[in-house]
DSSP file (Angstrom, degrees, kcal/mol; ACC not computed):
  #  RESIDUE AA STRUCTURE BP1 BP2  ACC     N-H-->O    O-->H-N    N-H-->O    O-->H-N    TCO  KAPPA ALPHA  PHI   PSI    X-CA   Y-CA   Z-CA
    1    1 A X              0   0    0      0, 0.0    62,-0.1     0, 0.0    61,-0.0   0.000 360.0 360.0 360.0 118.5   13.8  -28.1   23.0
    2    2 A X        -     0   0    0      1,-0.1     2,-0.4    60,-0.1    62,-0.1  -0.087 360.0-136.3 -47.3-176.3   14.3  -25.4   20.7
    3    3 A X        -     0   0    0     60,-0.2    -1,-0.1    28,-0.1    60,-0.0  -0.994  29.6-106.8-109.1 130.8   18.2  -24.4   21.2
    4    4 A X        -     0   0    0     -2,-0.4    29,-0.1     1,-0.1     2,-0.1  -0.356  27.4 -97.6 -77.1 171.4   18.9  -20.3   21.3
    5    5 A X        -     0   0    0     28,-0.1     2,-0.2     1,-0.1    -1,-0.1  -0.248  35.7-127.8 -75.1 138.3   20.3  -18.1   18.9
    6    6 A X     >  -     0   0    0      1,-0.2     4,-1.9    -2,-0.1     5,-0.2  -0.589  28.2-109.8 -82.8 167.3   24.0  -17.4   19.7
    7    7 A X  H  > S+     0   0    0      2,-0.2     4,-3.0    -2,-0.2     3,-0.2   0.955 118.3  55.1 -58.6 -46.2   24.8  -13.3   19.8
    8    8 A X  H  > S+     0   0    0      1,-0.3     4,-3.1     2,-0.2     5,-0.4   0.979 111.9  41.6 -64.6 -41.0   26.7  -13.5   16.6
    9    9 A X  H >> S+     0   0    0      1,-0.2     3,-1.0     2,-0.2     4,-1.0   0.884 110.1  57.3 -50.6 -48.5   23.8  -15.0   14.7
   10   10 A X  H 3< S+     0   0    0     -4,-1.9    -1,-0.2     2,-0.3    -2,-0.2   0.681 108.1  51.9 -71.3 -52.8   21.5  -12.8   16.4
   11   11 A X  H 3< S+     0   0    0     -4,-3.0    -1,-0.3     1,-0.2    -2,-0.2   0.947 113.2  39.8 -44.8 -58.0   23.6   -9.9   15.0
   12   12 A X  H << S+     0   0    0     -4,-3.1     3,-0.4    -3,-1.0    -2,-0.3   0.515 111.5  53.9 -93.7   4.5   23.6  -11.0   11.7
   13   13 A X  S  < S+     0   0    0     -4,-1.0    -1,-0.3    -5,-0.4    -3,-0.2   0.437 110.5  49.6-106.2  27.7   20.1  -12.0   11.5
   14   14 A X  S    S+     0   0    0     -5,-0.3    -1,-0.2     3,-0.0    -2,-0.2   0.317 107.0  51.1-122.2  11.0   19.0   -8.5   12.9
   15   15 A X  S    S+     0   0    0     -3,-0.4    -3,-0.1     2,-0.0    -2,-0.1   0.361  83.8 117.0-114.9   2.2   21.2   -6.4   10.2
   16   16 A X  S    S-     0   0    0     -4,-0.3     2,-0.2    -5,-0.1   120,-0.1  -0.110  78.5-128.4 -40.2 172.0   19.2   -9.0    7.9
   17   17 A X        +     0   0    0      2,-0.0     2,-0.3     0, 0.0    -1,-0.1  -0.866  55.8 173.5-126.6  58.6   16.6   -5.9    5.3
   18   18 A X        +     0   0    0     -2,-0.2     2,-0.2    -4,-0.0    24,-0.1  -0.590  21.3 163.1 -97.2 171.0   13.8   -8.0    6.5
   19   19 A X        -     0   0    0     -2,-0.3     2,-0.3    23,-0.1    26,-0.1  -0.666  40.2 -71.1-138.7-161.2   10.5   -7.5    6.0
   20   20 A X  S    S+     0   0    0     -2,-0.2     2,-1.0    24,-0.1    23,-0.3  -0.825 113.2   9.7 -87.1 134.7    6.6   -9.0    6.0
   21   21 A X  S    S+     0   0    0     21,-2.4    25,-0.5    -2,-0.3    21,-0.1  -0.544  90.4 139.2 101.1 -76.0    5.9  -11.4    3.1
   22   22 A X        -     0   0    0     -2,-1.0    24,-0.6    23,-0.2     2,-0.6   0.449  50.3-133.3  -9.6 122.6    9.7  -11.8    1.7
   23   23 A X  E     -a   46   0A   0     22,-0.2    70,-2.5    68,-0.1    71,-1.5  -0.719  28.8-176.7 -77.8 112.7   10.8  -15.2    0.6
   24   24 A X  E     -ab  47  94A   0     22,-5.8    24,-1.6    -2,-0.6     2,-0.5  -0.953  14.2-159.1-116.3 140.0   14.5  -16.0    2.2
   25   25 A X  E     -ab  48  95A   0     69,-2.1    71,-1.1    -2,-0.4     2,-0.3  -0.951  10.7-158.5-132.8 121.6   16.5  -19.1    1.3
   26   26 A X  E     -ab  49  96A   0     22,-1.3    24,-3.4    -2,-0.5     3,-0.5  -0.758   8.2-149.6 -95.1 130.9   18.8  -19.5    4.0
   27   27 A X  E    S+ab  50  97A   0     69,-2.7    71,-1.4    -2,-0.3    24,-0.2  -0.767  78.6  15.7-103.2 161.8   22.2  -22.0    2.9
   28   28 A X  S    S+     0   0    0     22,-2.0    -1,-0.3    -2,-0.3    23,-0.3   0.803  70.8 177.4 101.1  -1.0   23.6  -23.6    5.1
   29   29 A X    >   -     0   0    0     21,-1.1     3,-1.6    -3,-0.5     5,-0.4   0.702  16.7-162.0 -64.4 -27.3   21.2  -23.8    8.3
   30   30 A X  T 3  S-     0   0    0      1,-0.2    -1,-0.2     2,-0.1    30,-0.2  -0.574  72.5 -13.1  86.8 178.8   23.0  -25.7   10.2
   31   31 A X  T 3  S-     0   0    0     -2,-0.2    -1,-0.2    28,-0.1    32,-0.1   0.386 108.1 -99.1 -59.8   9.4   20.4  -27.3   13.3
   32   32 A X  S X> S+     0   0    0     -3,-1.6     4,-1.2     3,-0.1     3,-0.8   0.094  80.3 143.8 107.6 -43.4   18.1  -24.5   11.9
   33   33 A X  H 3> S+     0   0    0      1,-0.3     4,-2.0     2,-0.2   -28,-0.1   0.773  75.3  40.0 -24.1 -63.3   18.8  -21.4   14.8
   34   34 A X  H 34 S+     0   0    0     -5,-0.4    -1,-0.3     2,-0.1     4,-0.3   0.969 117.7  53.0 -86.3 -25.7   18.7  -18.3   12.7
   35   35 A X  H X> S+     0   0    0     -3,-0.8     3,-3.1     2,-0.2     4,-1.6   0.974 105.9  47.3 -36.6 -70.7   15.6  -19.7   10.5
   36   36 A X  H 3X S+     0   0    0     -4,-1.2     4,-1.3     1,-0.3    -1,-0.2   0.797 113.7  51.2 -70.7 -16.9   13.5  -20.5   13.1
   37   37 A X  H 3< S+     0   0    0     -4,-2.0    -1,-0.3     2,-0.1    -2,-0.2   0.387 114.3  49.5 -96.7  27.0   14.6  -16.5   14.5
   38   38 A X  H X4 S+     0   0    0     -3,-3.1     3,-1.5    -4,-0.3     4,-0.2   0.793 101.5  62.8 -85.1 -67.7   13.6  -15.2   10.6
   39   39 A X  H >< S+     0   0    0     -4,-1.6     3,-2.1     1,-0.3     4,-0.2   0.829  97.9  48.5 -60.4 -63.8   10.6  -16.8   10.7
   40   40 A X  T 3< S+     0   0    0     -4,-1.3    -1,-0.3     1,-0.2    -3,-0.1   0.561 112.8  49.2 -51.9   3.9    9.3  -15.0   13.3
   41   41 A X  T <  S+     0   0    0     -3,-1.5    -1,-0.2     2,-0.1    -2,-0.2   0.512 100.5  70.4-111.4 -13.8   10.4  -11.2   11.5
   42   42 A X  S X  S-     0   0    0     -3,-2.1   -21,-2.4     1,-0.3     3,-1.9   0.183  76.4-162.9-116.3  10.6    8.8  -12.3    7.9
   43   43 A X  T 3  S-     0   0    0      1,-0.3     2,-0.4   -23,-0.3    -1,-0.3   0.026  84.4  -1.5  13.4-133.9    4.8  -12.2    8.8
   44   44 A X  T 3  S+     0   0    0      2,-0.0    -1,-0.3   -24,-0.0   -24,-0.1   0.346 113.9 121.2 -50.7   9.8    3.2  -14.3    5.7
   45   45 A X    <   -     0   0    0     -3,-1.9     2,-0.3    -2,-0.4   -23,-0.2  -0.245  59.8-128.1 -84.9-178.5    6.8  -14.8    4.2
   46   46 A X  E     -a   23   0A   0    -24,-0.6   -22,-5.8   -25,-0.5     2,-0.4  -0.915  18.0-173.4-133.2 120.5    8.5  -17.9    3.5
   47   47 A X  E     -ac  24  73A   0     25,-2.7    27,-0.8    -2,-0.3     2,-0.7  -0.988  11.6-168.4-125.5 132.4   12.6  -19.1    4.7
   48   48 A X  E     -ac  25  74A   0    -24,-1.6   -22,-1.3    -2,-0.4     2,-0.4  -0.984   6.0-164.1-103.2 122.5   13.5  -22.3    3.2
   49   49 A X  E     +ac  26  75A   0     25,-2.4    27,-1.0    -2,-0.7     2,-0.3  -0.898  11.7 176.2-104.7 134.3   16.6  -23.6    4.8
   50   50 A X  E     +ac  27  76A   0    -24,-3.4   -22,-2.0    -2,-0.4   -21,-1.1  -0.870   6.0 177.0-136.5 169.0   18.6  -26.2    3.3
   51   51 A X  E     - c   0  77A   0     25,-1.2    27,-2.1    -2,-0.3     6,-0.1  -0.970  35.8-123.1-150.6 142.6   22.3  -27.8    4.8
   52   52 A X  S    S+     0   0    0     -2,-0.3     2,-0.8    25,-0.2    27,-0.2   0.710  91.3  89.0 -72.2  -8.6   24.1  -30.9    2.9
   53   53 A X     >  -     0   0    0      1,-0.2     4,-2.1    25,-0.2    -2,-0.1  -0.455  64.9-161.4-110.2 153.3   24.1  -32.7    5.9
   54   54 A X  H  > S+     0   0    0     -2,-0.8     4,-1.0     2,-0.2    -1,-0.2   0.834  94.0  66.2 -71.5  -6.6   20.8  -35.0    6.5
   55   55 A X  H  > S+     0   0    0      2,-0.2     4,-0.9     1,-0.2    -1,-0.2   0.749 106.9  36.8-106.2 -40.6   22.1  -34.9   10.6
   56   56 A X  H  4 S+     0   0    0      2,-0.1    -1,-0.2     1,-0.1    -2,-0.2   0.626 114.8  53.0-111.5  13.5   21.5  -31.0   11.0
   57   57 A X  H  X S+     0   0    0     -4,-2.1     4,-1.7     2,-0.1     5,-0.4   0.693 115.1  46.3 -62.5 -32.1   18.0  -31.0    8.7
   58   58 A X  H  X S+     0   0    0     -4,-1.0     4,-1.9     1,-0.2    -3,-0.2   0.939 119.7  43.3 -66.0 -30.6   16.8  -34.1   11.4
   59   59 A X  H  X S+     0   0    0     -4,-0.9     4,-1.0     1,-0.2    -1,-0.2   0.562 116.9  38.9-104.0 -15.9   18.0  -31.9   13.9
   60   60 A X  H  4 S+     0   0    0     -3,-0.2    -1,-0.2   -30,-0.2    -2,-0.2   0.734 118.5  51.1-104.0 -28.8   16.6  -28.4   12.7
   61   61 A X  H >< S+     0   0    0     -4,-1.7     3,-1.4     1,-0.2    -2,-0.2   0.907 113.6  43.3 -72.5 -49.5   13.3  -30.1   11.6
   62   62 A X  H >< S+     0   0    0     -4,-1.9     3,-0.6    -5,-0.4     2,-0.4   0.991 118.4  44.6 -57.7 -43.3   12.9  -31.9   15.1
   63   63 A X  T 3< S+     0   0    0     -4,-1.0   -60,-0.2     1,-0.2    -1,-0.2  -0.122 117.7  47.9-100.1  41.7   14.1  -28.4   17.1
   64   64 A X  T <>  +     0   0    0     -3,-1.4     4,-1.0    -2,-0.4     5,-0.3  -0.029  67.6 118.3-163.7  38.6   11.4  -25.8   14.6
   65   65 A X  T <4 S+     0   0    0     -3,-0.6    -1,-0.1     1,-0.2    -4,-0.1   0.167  72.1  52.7-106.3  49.4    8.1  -27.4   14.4
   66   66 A X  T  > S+     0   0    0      2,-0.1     4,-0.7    -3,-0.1    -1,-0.2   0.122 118.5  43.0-120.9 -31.5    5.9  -24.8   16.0
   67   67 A X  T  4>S+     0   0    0      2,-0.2     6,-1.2     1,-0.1     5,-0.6   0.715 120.2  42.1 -97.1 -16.7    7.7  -22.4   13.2
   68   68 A X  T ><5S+     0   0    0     -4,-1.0     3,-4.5     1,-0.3    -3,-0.2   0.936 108.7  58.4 -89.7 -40.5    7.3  -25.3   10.4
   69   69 A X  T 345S+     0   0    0      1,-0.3    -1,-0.3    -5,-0.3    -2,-0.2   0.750 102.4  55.0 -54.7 -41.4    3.9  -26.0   11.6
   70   70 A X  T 3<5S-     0   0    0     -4,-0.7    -1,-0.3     1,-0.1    -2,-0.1   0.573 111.4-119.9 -97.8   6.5    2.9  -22.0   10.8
   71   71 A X  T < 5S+     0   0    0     -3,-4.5    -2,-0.1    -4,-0.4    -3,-0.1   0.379  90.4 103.0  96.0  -7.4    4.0  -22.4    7.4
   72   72 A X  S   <S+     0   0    0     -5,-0.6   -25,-2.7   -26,-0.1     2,-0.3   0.693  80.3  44.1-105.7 -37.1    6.8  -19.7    7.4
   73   73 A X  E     +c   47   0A   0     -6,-1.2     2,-0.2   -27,-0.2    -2,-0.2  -0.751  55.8 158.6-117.5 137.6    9.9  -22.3    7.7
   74   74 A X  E     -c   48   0A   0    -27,-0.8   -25,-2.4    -2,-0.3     2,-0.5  -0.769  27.7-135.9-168.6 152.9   10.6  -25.4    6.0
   75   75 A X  E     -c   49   0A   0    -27,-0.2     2,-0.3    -2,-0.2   -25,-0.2  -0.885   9.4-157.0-128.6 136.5   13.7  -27.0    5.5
   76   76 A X  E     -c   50   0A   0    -27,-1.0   -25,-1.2    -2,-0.5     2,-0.7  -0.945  11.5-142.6-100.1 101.3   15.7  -28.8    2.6
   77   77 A X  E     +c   51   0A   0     -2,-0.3     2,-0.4   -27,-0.2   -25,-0.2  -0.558  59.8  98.3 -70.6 105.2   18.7  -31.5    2.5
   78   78 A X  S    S-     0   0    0    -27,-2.1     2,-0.5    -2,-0.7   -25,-0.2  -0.901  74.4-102.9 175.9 163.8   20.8  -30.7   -0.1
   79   79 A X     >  -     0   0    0     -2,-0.4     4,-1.1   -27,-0.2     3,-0.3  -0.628  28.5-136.0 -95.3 124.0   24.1  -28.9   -1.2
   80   80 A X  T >4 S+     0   0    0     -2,-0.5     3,-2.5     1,-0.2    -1,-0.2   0.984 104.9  75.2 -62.8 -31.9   23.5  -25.3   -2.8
   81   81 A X  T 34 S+     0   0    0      1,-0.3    -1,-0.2    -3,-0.1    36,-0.2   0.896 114.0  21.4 -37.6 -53.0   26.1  -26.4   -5.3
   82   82 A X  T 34 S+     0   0    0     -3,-0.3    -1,-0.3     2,-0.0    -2,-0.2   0.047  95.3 141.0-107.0  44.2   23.1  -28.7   -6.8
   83   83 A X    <<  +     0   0    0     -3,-2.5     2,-0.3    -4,-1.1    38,-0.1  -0.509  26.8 178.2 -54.9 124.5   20.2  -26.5   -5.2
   84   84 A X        -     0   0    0     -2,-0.2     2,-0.4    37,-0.1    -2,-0.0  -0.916  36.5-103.8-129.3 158.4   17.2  -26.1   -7.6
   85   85 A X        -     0   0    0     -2,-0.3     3,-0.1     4,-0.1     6,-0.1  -0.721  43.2-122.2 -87.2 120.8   13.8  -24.5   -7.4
   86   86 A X    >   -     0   0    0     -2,-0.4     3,-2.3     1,-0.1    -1,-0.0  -0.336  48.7 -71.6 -57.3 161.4   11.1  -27.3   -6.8
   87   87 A X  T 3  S+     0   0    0      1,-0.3    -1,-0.1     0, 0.0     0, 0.0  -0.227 124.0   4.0 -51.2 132.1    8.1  -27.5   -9.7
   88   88 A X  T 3  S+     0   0    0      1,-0.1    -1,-0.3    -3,-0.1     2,-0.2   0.685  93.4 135.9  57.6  13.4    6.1  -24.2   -8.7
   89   89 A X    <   -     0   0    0     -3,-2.3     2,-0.2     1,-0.0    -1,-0.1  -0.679  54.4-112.1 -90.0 175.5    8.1  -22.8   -6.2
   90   90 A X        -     0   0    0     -2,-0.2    -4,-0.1     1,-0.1    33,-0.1  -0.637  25.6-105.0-107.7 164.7    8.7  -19.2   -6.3
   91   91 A X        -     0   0    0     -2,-0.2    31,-0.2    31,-0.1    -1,-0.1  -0.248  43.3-111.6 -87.2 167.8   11.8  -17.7   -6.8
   92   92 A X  B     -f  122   0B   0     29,-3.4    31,-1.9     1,-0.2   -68,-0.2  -0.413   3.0-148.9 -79.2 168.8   13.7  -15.8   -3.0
   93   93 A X  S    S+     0   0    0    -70,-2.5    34,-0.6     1,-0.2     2,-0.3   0.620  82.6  14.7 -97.8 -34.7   13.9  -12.0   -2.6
   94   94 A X  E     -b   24   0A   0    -71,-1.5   -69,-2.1    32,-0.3     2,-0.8  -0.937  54.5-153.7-164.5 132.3   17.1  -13.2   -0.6
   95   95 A X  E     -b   25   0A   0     -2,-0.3    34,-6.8   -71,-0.2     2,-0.7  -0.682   4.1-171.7-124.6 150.3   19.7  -15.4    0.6
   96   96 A X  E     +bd  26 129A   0    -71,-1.1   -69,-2.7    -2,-0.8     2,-0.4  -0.856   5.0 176.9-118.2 136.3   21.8  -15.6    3.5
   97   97 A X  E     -bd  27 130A   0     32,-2.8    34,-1.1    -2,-0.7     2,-0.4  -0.994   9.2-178.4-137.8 121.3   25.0  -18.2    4.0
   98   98 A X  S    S-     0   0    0    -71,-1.4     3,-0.2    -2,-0.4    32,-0.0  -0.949  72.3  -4.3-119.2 152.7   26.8  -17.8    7.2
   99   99 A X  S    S+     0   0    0     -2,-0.4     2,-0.8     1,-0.2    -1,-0.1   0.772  88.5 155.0  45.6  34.8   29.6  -19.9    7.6
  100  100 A X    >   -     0   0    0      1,-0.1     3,-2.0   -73,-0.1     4,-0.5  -0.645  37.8-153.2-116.0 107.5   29.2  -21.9    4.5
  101  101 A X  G >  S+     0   0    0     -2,-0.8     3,-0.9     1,-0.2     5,-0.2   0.838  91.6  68.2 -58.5 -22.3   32.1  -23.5    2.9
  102  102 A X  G 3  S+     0   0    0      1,-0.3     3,-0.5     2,-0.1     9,-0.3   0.964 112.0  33.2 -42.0 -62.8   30.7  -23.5   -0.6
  103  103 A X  G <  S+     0   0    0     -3,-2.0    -1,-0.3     1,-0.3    -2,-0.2   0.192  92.3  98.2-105.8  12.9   31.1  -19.3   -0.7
  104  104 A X  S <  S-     0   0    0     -3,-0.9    -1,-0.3    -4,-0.5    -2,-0.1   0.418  91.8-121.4 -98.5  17.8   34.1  -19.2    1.5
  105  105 A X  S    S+     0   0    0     -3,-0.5     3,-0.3    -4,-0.2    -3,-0.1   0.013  88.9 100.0  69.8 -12.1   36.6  -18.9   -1.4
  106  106 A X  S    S+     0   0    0      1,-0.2     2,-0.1    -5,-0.2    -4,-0.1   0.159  85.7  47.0 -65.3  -4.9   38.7  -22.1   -0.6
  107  107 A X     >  -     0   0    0     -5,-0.3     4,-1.6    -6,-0.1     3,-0.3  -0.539  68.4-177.2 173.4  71.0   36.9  -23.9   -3.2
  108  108 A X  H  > S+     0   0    0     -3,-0.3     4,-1.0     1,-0.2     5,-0.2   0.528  82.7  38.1 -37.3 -37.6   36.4  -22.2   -6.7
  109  109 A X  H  4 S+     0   0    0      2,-0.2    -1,-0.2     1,-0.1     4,-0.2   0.475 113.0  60.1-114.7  10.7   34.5  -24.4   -8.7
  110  110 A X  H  > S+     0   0    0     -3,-0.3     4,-2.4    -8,-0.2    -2,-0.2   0.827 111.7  37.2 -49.9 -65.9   32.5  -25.2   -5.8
  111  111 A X  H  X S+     0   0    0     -4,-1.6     4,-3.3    -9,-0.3    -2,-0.2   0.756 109.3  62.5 -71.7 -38.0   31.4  -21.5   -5.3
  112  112 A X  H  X S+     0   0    0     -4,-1.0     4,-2.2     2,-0.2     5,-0.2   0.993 112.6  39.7 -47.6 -77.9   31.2  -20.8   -9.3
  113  113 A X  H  > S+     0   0    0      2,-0.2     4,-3.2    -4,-0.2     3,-0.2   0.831 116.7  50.7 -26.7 -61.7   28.2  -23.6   -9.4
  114  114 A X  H  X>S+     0   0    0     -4,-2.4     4,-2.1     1,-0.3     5,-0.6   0.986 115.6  40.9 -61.3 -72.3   26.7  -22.3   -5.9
  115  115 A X  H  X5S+     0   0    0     -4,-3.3     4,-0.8     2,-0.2    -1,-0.3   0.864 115.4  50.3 -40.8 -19.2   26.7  -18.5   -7.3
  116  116 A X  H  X5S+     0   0    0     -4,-2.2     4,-1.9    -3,-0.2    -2,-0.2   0.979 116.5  42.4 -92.4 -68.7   25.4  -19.8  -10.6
  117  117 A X  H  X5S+     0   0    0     -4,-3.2     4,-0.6   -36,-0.2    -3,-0.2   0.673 113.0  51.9 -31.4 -48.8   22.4  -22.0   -8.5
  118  118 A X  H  X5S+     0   0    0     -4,-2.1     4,-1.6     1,-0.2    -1,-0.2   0.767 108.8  59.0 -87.2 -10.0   21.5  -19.0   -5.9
  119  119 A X  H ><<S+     0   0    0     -4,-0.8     3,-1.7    -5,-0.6    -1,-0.2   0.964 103.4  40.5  -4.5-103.8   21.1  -17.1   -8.9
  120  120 A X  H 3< S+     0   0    0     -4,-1.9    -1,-0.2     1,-0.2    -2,-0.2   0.629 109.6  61.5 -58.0 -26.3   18.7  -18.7  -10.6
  121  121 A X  H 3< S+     0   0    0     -4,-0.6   -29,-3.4   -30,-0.1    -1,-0.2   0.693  97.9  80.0 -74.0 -20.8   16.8  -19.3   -7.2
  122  122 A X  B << S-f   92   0B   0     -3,-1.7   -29,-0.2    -4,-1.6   -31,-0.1  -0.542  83.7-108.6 -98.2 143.4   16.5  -15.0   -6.6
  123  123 A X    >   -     0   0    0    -31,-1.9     3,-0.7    -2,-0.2    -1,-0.2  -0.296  46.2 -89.7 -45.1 168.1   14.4  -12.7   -7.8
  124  124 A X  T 3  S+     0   0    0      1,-0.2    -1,-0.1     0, 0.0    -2,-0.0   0.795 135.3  34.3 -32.3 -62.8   15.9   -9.9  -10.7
  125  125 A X  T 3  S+     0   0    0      2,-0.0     2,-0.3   -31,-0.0    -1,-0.2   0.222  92.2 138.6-111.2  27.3   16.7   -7.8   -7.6
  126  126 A X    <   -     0   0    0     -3,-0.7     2,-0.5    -7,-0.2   -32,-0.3  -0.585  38.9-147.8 -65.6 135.4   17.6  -10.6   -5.0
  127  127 A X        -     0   0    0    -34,-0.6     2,-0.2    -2,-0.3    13,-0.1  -0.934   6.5-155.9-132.6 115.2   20.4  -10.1   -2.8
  128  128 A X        -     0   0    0     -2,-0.5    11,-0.9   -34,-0.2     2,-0.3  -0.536  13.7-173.2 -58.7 137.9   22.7  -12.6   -1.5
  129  129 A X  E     -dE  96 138A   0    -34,-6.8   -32,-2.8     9,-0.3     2,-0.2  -0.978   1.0-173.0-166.7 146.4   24.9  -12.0    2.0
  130  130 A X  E     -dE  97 137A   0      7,-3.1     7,-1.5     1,-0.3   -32,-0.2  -0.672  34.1 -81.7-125.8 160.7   27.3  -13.9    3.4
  131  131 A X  E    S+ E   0 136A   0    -34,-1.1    -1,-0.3     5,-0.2     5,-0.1  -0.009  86.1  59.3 -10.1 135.0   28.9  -13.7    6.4
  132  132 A X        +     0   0    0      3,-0.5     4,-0.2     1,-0.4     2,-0.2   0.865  68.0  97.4  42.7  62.3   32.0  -11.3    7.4
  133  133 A X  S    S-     0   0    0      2,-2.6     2,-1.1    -3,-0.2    -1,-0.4  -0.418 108.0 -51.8-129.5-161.2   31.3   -8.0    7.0
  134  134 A X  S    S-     0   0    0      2,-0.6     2,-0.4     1,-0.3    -3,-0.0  -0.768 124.1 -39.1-110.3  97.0   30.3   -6.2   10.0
  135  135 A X  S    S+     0   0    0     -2,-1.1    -2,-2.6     2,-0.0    -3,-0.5  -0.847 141.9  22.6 -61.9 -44.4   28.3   -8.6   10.4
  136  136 A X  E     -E  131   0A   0     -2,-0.4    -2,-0.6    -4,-0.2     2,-0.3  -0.561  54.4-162.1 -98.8 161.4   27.1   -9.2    6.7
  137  137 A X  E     -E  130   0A   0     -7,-1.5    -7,-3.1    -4,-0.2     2,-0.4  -0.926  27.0-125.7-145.1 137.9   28.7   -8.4    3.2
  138  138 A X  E     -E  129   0A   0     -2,-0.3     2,-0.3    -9,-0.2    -9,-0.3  -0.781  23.4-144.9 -76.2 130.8   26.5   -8.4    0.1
  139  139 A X        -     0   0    0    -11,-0.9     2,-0.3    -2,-0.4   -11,-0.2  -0.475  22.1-122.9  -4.7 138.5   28.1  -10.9   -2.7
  140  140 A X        +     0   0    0     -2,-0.3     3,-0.3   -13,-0.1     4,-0.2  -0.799  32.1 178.8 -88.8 126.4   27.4   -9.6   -5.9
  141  141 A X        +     0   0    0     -2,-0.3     3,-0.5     1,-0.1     2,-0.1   0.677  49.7 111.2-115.6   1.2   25.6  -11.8   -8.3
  142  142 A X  S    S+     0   0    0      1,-0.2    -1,-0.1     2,-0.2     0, 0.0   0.132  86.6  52.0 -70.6  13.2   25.3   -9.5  -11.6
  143  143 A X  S    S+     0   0    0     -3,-0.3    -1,-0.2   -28,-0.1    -2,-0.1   0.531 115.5  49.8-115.2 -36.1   28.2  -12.5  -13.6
  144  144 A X              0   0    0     -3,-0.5    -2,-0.2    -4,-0.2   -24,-0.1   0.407 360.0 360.0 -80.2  -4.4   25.7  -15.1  -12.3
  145  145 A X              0   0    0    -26,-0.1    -1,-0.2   -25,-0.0    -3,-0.1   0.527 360.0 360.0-100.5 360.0   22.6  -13.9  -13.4
């Protein structure tokens, strides 16, 4: 049973600049909640979500397979600190980290690595946003690129 979207997510994944087609790599997913409500906003686009812990990828993969199943979702175990682009994937238009200790400033040479990684993972004009603004704040990525 899928689980719903809390309001605050809801918030920030509706102040989201989505579109049709647009590649998002969400960190951070969590059981998956604001992916599986991207997916449905992106037509033919693509959200990869990935989280360090293998307990909420079992758990976001079990509660999003009518959204992985349409091709639009698919979800990744791993820590954005070592997040890499698989052979032949294409690079995001954008990423979103909500609650994500990595970017939360507590843990500098954490967050150095992680900016460096979502970097390399965006487009020329991709744009990262994070969490706590009203709802979202844009991160600047122009030292990382």
């Amino acid at each position: 049973m899928p689980q719903r979207i809390s309001q605050r997510l809801l918030e920030i994944v509706n102040a989201l600049p989505l579109k049709s087609g647009i590649r998002i790599l969400e960190i951070g997913c969590g059981t998956g909640a604001a992916a599986r409500e991207i997916s449905k906003r992106i037509g033919n686009g693509h959200i990869l979500a990935v989280d360090r812990s293998a307990k909420a990828i079992q758990q976001a993969i079990a509660g999003s397979q009518t959204e992985i199943e349409t091709g639009r979702l698919s979800f990744r175990q791993v820590a954005i600190e070592n997040f890499g682009l698989e052979n032949g994937e294409k690079l995001f238009d954008m990423a979103i980290a909500v609650r994500v200790g990595a970017l939360d400033g507590r843990h500098p040479e954490i967050e150095t690595q992680a900016l460096f990684r979502i970097a390399r993972a965006l487009t020329k004009e991709g744009k990262l946003f994070i969490d706590g603004g009203n709802p979202l704040k844009e991160i600047s990525l122009g030292g990382y690129r």
